[in-house]
N, C-alpha and C positions, 0 to 999 in steps of 0.2 A: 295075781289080781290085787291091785290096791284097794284101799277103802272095805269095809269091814261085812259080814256075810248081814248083819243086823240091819247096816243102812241097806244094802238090796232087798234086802226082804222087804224095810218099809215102804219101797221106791215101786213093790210090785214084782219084782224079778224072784226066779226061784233061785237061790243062789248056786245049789248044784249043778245047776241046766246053765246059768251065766258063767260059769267055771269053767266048761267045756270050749268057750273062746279063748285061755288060754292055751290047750292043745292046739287048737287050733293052728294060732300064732306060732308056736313053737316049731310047728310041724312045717311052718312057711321057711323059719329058719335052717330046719334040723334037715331038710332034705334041700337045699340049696338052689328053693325058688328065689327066695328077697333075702337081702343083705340084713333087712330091719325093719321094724314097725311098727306102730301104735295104733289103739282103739281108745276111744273114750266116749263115754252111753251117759247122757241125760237125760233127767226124768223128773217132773216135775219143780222143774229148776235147780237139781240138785245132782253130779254125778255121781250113778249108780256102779261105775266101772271105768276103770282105767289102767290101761298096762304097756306096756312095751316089752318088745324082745329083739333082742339080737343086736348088732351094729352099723351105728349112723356113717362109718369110714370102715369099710374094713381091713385096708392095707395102712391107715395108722392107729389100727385098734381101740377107734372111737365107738364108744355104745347107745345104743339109740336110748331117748333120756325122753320128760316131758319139754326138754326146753328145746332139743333138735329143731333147727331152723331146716325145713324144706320147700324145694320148686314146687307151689301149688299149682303155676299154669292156669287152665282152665274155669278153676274154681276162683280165678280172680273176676272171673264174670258176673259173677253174683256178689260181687261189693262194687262194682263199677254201675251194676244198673241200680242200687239203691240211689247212686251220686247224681243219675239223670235226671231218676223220680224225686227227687229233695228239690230240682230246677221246675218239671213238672207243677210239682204245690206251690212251687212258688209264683205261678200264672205265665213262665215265661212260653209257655209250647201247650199244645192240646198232642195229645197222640196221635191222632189223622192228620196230623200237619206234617205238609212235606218239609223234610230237609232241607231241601234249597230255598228254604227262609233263611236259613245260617250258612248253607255249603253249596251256595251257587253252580260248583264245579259236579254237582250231578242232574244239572239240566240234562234234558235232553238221550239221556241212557238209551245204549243199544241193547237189544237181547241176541246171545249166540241161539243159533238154529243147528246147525251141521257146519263139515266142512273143517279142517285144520289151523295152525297156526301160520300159516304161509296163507290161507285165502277162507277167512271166515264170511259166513253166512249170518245175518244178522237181519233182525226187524227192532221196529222202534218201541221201546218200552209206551205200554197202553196210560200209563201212569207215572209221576215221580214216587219216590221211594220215602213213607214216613215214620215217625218215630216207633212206633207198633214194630212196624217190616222188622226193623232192627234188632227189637228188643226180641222178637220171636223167631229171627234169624229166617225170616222170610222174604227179604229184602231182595234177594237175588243175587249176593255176594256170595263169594267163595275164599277157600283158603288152597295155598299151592302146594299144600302137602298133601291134598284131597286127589290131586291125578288122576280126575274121573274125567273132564274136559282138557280142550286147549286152551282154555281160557285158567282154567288151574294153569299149565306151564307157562301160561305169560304172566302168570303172576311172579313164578318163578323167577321166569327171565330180566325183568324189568325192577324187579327188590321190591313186592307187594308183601312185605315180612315184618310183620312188627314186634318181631323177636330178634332177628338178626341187622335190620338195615342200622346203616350210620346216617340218619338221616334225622329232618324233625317229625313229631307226629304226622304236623299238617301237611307236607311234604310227602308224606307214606301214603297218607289219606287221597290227595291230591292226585298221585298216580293211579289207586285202586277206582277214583270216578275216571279214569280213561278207560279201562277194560271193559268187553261187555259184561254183563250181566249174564249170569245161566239159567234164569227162571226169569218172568215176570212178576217185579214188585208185588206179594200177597198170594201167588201160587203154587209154591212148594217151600215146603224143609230142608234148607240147603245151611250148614254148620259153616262158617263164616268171617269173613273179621270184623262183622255187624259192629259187635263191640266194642271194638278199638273203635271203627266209627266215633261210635258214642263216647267215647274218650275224649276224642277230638272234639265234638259238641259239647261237653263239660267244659269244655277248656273257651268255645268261643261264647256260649251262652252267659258264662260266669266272669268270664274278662279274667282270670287269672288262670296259669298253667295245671293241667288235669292233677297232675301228683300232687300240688301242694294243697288243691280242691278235696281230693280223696284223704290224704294225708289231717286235713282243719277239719273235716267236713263228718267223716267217717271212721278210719282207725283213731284216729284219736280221741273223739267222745266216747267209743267204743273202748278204749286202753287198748285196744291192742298193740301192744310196743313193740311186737316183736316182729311186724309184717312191715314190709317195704319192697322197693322193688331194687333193691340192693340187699348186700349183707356188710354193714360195717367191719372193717376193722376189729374191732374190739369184742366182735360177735361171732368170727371166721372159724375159733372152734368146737362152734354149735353147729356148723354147717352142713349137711348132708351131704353125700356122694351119690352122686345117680347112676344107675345102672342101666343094664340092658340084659336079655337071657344070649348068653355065652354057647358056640357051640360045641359045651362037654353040658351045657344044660344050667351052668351057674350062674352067678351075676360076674357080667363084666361090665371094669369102671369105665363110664364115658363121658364125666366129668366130673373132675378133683376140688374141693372147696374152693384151693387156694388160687385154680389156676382158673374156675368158674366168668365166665361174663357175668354172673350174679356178685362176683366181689367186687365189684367198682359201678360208682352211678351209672346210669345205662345213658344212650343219647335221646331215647324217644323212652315214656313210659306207656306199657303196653296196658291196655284194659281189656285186653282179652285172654292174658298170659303171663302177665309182666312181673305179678308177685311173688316175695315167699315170704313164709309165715312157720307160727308153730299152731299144735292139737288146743292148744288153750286160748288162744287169739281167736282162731276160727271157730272154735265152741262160744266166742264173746257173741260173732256175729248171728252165729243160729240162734241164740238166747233172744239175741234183739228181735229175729224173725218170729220166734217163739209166741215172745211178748206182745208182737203186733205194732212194730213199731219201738218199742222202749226198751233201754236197758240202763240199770240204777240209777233213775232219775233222770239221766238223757231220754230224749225224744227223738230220733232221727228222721220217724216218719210218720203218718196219722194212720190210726189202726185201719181205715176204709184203702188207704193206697195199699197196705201189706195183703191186704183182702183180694185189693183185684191183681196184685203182681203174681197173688198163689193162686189165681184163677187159670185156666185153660182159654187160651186166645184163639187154637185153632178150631180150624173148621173138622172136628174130629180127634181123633188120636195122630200120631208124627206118620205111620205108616198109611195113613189115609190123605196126609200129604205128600207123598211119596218118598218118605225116608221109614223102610220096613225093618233096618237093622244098623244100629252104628257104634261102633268099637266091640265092647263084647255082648251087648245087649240088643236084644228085639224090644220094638221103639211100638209094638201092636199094645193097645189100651196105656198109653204114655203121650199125653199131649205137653204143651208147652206154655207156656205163663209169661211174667214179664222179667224175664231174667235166669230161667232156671226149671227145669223139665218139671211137669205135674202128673203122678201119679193118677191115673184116671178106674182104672179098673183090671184091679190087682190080677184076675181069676183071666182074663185077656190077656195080661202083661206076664202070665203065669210066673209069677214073683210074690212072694210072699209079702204084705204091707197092707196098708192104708189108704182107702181113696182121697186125693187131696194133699199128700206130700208132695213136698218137694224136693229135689235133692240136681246134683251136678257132680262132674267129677275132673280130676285134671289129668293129663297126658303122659306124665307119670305114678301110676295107677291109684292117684290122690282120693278122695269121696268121702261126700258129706251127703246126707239126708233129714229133714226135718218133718216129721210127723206130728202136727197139731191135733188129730183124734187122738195119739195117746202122749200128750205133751212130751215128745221123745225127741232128742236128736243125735245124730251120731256123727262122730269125725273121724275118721281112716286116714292114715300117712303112712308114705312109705317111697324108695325112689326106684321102681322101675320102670322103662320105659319101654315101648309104647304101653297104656293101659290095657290093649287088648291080649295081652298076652296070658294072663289068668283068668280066670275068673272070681276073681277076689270080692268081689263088692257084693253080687250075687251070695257069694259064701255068707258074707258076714252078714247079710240080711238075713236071712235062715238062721242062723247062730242066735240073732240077736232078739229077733220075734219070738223062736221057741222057748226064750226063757222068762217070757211074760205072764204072766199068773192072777196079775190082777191090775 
């Protein structure tokens, strides 16, 4: 554990009780779930805990550090939708405005009904699709790793991929308004490429390209220097190796720094997946969430927009819109806000926490959480993939509530 048993005391934590997340950690390494990992626990603007164990490479015996650059994926969704909200205040869009004020090419939406990939069933979307849909992933899009529809496998088939295609954003975008829809615009919780969407809206509302918007806009009033959706050159051996669970039960490598689609500019910047980053970068951006909008004298956004992005948009908790379970968690008392899951009611969501956090996670078993009742927030890295394969996030929440004291 770095940082001193005196600062946790003062932070509220009991320190012998916060000490027990090093075993923890240790124990992810020492029986050969994760290659490597870091924790880092905020508190009152101040970290309470920070540690790493194990290694960032571990076939060229690189160790996991604080400056380890990893695939956050997922958890890029939650700086992409600050980038839409900053357009938002600035009067260009209401949130019940449809889309095709800017993306003409989702006139007109089918909805799948039944029926396969060779002969779909479809009715006419009741509505266009608006910035809301999007941001709460209620839009009726889908992702082709999802493989619950045919409409997943035509994603597949036709490069609906904003992690893999060689293509441009609007080009990606472009094909995903040809497929149906799997829900009606505003009637279920369906996980998404909502946010690339919204990438591509950054990009036409703002007149300049989404990366270098996210890039002026965001990480860099933020300092985060070390998030991009590449990894330099000059930065390649900070770079994580990602894993997967092996079957002798370990981590095997399934993608090497050097040989990474993350070491070279990408062709489309993905804002739903796109970045990587380090524990101290993405600690910048909970701080700003923290603050309500600011962080050291930047402003990115007005304390009433953070208010309602960490409010609940849906009609209920996620499983009352019909998503009852997704990756490793039950989504029962967990509704959704403008960018990033909202804690609704801990003793439902049988998780230990705070009504009113926020938090997301990325698809290699990445996660962050912010808790504005006890000015708390926390940043979890680490590279295995899929997330669902431990129950890591889970753990560390229990770890990290128990050692709260005051």
């Amino acid at each position: 554990m770095n940082g001193t048993t005196a600062q946790a005391k003062r932070l509220g934590f009991a320190p012998e009780r916060l000490a027990r997340i090093d075993g923890w950690m240790a124990r992810q390494v020492d029986e050969g779930k994760l290659a490597g990992l870091s924790t880092n626990i905020l508190r009152h603007g101040e970290l309470a805990y920070s540690a790493t164990h194990g290694m960032a490479d571990i076939g060229h015996n690189v160790p996991m550090t604080d400056e380890t650059i990893v695939r956050i994926y997922s958890m890029t969704k939650a700086l992409t939708s600050p980038a839409i909200m900053m357009l938002y205040e600035e009067g260009r869009f209401q949130l019940d405005d449809p889309i095709t004020r800017f993306l003409p090419a989702f006139r007109d939406m089918r909805v799948y009904v039944s029926g396969n990939k060779a002969l779909f069933q479809t009715v006419p979307a009741v509505r266009d699709i608006t910035f809301r849909d999007l941001l709460t992933h209620t839009s009726g899009l889908t992702y082709g790793f999802m493989d619950e529809t045919p409409v997943d496998a035509l994603y597949r088939e036709t490069g609906v991929d904003f992690q893999t295609a060689e293509a441009t954003l609007g080009e990606v975008v472009e094909k995903a308004a040809a497929m149906p829809l799997v829900a009606q615009p505003g009637a279920a919780w369906n996980y998404s490429i909502a946010t690339d969407v919204l990438g591509h809206l950054v990009a036409v509302i703002s007149g300049q390209s989404f990366e270098s918007f996210l890039r002026e806009r965001v990480l860099g009033p933020l300092g985060m220097t070390d998030t991009d959706f590449f990894v330099p050159a000059d930065k390649l051996g900070r770079f994580a190796a990602n894993y997967m669970r092996g079957s002798d039960g370990k981590p095997r490598l399934i993608d090497a720094p050097q040989r990474s689609r993350f070491a070279a500019p990408p062709p489309l910047a993905s804002g739903g997946g796109g970045l990587v980053g380090t524990a101290a970068d993405y600690m910048r951006f909970c701080r700003m969430i923290l603050n309500r909008g600011e962080l050291d004298g930047a402003r990115l956004l007005g304390r009433k927009t953070v208010e309602l992005m960490t409010m609940n948009h849906l009609r209920g908790d996620m499983a009352d819109m019909g998503q009852p379970r997704f990756s490793e968690s039950s989504y029962l008392g967990i509704g959704f806000g403008l960018g990033f899951s909202v804690l609704l009611d801990p003793a439902k969501a049988q998780i230990i926490g705070s009504a009113g956090e926020c938090a997301w996670g990325g698809a290699a078993s990445t996660a962050f959480w912010i808790d504005p009742r006890e000015d708390l927030a926390v940043v979890f890295l680490t590279q295995l993939w899929p997330s669902s394969t431990y129950p890591l996030r889970r753990e560390l929440r229990v770890l990290t509530y128990q050692a709260l004291e005051g």
